[in-house]
N, C-alpha and C positions, 0 to 999 in steps of 0.2 A: 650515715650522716644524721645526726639531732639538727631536728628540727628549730627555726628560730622561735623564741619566745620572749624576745623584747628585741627594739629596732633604737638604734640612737638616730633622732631626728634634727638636725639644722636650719634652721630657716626653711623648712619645709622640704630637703634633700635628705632621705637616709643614709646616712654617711658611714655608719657600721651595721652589726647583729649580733645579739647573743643568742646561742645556741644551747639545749640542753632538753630538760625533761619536769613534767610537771603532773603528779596524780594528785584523786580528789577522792575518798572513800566514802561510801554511804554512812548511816548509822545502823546498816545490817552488816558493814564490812566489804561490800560489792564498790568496786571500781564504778565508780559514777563521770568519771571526765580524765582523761587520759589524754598527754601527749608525748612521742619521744618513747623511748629505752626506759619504762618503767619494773622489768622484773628482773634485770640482772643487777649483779652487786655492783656497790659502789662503796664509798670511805665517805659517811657521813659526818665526818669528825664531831665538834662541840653539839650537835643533831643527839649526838649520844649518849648526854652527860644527863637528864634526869634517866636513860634507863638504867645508867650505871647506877646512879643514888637509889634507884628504885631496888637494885639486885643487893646494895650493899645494907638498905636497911632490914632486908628479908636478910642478910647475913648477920646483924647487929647491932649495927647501926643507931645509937642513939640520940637522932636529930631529932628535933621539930623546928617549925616557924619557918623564922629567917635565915637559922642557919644550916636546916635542910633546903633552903632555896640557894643557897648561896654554895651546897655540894652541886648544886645542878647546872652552874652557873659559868661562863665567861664574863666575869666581872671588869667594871672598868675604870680599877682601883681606887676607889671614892675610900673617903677617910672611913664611911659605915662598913663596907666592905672590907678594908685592910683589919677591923677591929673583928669584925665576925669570924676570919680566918682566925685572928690569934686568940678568939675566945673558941674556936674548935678544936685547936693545939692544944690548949692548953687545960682543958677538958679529956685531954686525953695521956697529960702529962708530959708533953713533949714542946720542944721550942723553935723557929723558925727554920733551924740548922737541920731537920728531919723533913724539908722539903725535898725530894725529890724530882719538880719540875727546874726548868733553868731559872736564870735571872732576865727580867725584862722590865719594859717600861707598861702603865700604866695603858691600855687598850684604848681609852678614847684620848683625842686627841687637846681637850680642854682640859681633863686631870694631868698628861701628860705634861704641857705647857704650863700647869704651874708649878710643879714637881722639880724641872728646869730648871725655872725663874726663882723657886727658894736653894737652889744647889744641891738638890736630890742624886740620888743613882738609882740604876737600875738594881732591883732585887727580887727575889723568889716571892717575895710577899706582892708585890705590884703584881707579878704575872696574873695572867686572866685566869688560869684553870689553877691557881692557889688554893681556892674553895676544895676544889674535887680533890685534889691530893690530901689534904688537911684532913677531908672527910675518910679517904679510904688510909690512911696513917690510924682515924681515930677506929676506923674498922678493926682495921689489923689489932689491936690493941684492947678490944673487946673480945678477940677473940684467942688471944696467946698468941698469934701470928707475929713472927718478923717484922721490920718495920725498914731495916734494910735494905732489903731486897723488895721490895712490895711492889716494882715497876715491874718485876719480869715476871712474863709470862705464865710459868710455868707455878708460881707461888699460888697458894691457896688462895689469895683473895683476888688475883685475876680470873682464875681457874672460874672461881664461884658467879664471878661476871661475864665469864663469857657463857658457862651454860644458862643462867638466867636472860642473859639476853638473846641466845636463841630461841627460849621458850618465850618471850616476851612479842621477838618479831614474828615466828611462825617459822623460822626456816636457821637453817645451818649457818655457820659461820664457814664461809669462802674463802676468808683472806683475814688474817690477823697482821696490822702494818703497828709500826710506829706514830704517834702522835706528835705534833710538835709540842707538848709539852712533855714526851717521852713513856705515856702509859702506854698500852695497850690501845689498839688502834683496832675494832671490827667492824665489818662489813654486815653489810644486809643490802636487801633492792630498796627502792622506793616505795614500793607497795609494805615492804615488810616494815620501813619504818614510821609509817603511816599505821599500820596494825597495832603496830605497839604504842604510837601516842593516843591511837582509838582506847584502847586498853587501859591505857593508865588512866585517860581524862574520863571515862564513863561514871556518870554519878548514878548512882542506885536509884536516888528518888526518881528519877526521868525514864527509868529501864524496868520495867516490873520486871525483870527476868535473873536480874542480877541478886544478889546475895547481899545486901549491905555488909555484914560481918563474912563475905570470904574473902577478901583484900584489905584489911586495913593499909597495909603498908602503900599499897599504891593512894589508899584516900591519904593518905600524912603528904604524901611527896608530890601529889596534885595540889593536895592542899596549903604544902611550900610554898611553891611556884603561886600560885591563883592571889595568897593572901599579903604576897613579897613580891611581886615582879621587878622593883627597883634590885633587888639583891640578887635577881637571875641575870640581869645585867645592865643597867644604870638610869640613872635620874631623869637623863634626856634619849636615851636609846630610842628607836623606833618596835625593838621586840616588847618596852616596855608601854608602851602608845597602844600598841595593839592588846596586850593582854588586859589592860586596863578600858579600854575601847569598847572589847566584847566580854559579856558576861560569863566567868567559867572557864573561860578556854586559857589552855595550857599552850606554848608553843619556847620552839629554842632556835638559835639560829647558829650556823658553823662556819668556819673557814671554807675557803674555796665555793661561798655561796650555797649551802646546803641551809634549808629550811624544814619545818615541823610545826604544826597548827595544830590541835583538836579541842572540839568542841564538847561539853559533857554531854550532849544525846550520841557521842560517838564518831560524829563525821569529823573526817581528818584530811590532810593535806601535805602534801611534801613535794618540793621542790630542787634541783640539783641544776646550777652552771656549767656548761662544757668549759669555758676559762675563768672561770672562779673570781667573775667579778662581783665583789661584794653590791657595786651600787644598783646592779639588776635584781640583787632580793628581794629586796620589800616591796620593790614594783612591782617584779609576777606575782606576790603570793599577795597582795590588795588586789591585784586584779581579777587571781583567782576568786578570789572569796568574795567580788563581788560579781562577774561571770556564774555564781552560782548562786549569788542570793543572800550570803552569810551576811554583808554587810548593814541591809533592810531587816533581819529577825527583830525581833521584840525586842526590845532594851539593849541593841546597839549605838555605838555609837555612831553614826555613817560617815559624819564629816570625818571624825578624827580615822577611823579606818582608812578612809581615801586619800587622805592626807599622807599616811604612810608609806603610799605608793607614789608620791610625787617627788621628782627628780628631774628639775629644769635644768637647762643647759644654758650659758651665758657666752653673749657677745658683746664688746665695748663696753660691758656692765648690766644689761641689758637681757631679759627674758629671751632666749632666739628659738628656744627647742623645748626637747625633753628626752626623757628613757618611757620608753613606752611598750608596755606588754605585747606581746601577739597572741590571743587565746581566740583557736576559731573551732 
């Protein structure tokens, strides 16, 4: 049984629990705060999506900027966004009809509502994981690869992401599932993806030990994300509150509540829902990070960090509650 790690409060009666698991890595890579089922695998989903851009720019990948943030990205189809996607297509010569994800509505629920209200539909370009298709369409494509087939499995440019992202988390892939936007779907534990955002986020200048020139690619796709955060995923998001919040740090956040933090001195953080409520994210992972200190560092933000984690609960209109972490 996982352990509870947020409690819904009411007028001061806990009235439910979420249940799940939540690590905390050093900046030497050592499990520093553990709770719950942290080294068996789990389906990180959208958790996945910068190591995916990570593996496909070491495959070819010709992003920078924003619209390598926006391969990394569950986007919440803002007009910046729909335009980044079809300036990635079409950089690669190809036009919206070479999506391979479904058709959907717009992720957040304010582009959503007006999308409606002008007489919009649902299409491949609104879906959130648009970016990442667009971007491994533009892979396949640098490389001679199909463009077809590029969802399944067994084709060269999933091939090439799944072994880099073993080498990324530290450990095998377990389980290869379906994603709901129908790519390739791998597993790792919490620890392992915790490893791998340590990995990606580490800046050389902070680590005498590292190499400035032995990863570029992971500096461009840190440095996606860090210099973009609206375009990993939206204007008023909470993933976007926090990365702008704290100095450096990279993080993604997934369906069914899955979470990812790191810091550039290396410490990282990852989080998983037993019922994959989204509104418990941002509450454990603000809580974590300040349970441990991160939100007090040097040139953070504190308020806007804690803010992140607030999730009142209303009655008759009225503040009555909250979602409230349990980190003990």
């Amino acid at each position: 049984m996982s352990p509870v790690i947020a409690e819904i409060v009411r007028s001061g009666v806990v009235e439910g629990h979420h249940y799940g698991a939540v690590v905390a890595l050093g900046a030497d890579g050592s499990v520093t705060y553990s709770r719950g089922e942290v080294t068996a695998p789990f389906l990180p989903r959208s958790c996945n999506k910068p190591l995916q851009a990570l593996a496909m720019v070491r495959a070819g990948l010709d992003l920078d900027g924003e619209l390598l943030a926006l391969a990394c990205a569950s986007h919440s189809g803002e007009d910046f966004h729909l335009d980044g996607v079809r300036r990635i297509l079409a950089g690669a010569g190809l036009g919206e009809d070479a999506l391979g994800n479904p058709a959907g509505w717009p992720l957040e629920d304010r582009v959503r509502d007006q999308v409606l209200r002008t007489g919009g539909t649902e299409s491949r370009l609104f879906m959130n994981c648009s970016g990442k298709h667009a971007a491994m369409l533009a892979t396949c494509v640098a490389n001679g690869w199909p463009t077809a087939t590029y969802l399944d499995p067994a084709h060269p440019l999933q091939q090439a992401i799944a072994a880099d992202f073993a080498a990324q988390t530290g450990e095998s892939v377990a389980h290869v599932a379906t994603d709901g936007c129908g790519a390739p779907l791998l597993s790792t534990s919490l620890v392992g993806l915790a490893r791998a955002f340590s990995r990606l986020a580490t800046d050389p200048a902070t680590d005498p030990a590292a190499d400035p020139a032995a990863d570029p690619a992971a500096a461009r796709v840190a440095g996606a994300i860090r210099q973009h955060p609206a375009y990993v995923s939206g204007s008023e998001r909470d993933e976007r509150v926090l990365l702008t919040a704290i100095p450096g740090a990279i993080g993604k956040a997934g369906a069914e509540s899955c979470y990812a933090v790191a810091l550039p001195d290396g410490r990282a953080f990852a989080l998983k829902t037993d019922d994959g409520a989204a509104r418990a994210r941002p509450v454990v992972m603000a809580a974590l990070l300040r349970h441990l200190g991160v939100d007090t560092d040097p040139g953070v933000d504190t308020a806007a960090v804690r803010r992140t984690g607030e999730h009142p609960l209303y009655g008759g209109g009225a503040v009555v509650g909250e979602i409230r972490a349990v980190l003990v």
